[in-house]
N, C-alpha and C positions, 0 to 999 in steps of 0.2 A: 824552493818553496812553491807551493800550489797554490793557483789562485782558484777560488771557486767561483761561479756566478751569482751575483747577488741575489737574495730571495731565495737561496739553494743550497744545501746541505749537503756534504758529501755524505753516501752510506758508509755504516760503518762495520761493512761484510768486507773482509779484503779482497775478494775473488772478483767481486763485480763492480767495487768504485762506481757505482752510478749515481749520479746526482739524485737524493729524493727531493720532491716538491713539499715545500712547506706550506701545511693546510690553510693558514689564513691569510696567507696574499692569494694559494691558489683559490679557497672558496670565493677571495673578493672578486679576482676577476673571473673567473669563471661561470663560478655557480652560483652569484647572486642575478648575473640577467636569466638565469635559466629557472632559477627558483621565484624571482620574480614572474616572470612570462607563464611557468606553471600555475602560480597564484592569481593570475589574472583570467587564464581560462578556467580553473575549477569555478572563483566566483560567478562568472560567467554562465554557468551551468543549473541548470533546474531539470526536474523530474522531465522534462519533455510534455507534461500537459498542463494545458491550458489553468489558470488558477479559478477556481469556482468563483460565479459572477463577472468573470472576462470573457469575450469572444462572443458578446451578446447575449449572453445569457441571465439569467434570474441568480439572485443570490443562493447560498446554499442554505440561509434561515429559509429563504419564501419558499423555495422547493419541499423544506421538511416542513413549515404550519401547512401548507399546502396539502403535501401527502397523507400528514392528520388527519385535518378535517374532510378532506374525500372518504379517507378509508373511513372515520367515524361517519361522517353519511351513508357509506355502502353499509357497514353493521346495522343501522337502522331499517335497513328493506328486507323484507321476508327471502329475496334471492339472496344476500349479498351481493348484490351490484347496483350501483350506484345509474339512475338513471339520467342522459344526458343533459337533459336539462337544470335537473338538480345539479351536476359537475358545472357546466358552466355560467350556475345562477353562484356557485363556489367561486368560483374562481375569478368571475367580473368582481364581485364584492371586494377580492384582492386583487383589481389591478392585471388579470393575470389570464391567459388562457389557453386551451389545453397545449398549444402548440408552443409555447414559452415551456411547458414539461417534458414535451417531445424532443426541445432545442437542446436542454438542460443533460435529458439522457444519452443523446445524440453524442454531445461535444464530451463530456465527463464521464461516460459509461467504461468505458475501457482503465480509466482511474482507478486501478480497484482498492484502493487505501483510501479514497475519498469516498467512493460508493458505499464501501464499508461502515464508515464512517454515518453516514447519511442514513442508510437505514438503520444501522443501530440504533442512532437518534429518531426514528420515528417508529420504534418499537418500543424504544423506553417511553415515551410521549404516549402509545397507544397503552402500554400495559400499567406508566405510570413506575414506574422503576428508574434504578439510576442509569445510568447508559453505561457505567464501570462494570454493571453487573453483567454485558451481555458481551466482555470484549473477553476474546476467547486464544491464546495463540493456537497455531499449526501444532506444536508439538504437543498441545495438553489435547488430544483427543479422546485418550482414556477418560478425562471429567466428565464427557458430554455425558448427560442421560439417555439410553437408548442408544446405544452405541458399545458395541463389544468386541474384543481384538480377534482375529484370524488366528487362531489355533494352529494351524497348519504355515502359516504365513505371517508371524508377530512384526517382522519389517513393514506389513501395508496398513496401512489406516483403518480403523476398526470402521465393520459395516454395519448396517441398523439391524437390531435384532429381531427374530421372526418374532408373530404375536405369542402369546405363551409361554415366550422364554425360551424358544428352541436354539439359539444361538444361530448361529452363519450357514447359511444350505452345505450341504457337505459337497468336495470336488465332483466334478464328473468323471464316470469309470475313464479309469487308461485300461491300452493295450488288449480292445475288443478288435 
């Protein structure tokens, strides 16, 4: 009579009689510290940047009223540009100055899912729209207005089209 090992099945291929491992004593010892230890580092894990309002900086509302009302002060000046004094008679008012803007771009800039974010909320804010209106993915480039595909090239991202409707500059001659 054969004894097997406990926790162990013999196969039931004749040619190889190998013991198979039976999955749930092997997952218990095995693969629960390992499934555990996996689960510990993914929690663990964040985008890598800084969360808006950490690392000294301004929150991500004060940066967008902020950006508002600068930009609606610069629309008020015959240049469009806000003049300094005006910016930082803004920005005392909130608590706030230009270098709290500078920190803010500084540390978050490279974010670009938050940046994103940020100015779309201060375009809807400027123009008075929803913010859903202006969130666009990668692959719908075809919707954008003023934007038409590469004829020649339908894999690359449509370019802006000339005035007039002329569609995309044509290639440069080959084989001069």
């Amino acid at each position: 009579m054969t004894t097997r090992p406990r926790g162990r099945e013999l196969s039931t291929d004749p040619v190889l009689r190998l013991p198979r491992l039976s999955t749930p004593r092997f997952m218990h010892r095995r693969l629960w510290p390992l499934a555990l230890t996996l689960a510990v580092l993914v929690a663990g894990c964040d985008s890598g940047f800084p969360a808006s309002g950490s690392s000294g900086t301004i929150s991500e509302d004060a940066f967008v009223e902020a950006m508002v009302e600068l930009r609606r002060a610069a629309v008020e000046e015959e240049d469009n540009r806000i003049r300094p004094e005006r910016r930082d008679q803004i920005l005392q008012a909130r608590g706030l100055s230009n270098d709290d803007l500078i920190r803010y771009v500084d540390v978050h800039g490279a974010n670009v899912p938050l940046m994103n974010r940020v100015w779309t909320r201060i375009e809807a804010r400027l123009t008075g729209q929803d913010p859903e209106d202006f969130e666009l993915d990668a692959e719908d480039f075809d919707t954008i207005p003023g934007l038409e595909p590469d004829p020649l090239n339908p894999e690359e991202p449509p370019t802006e089209a000339l005035p007039g409707g002329g569609g995309p500059p044509p290639p440069p001659p080959t084989g001069l």
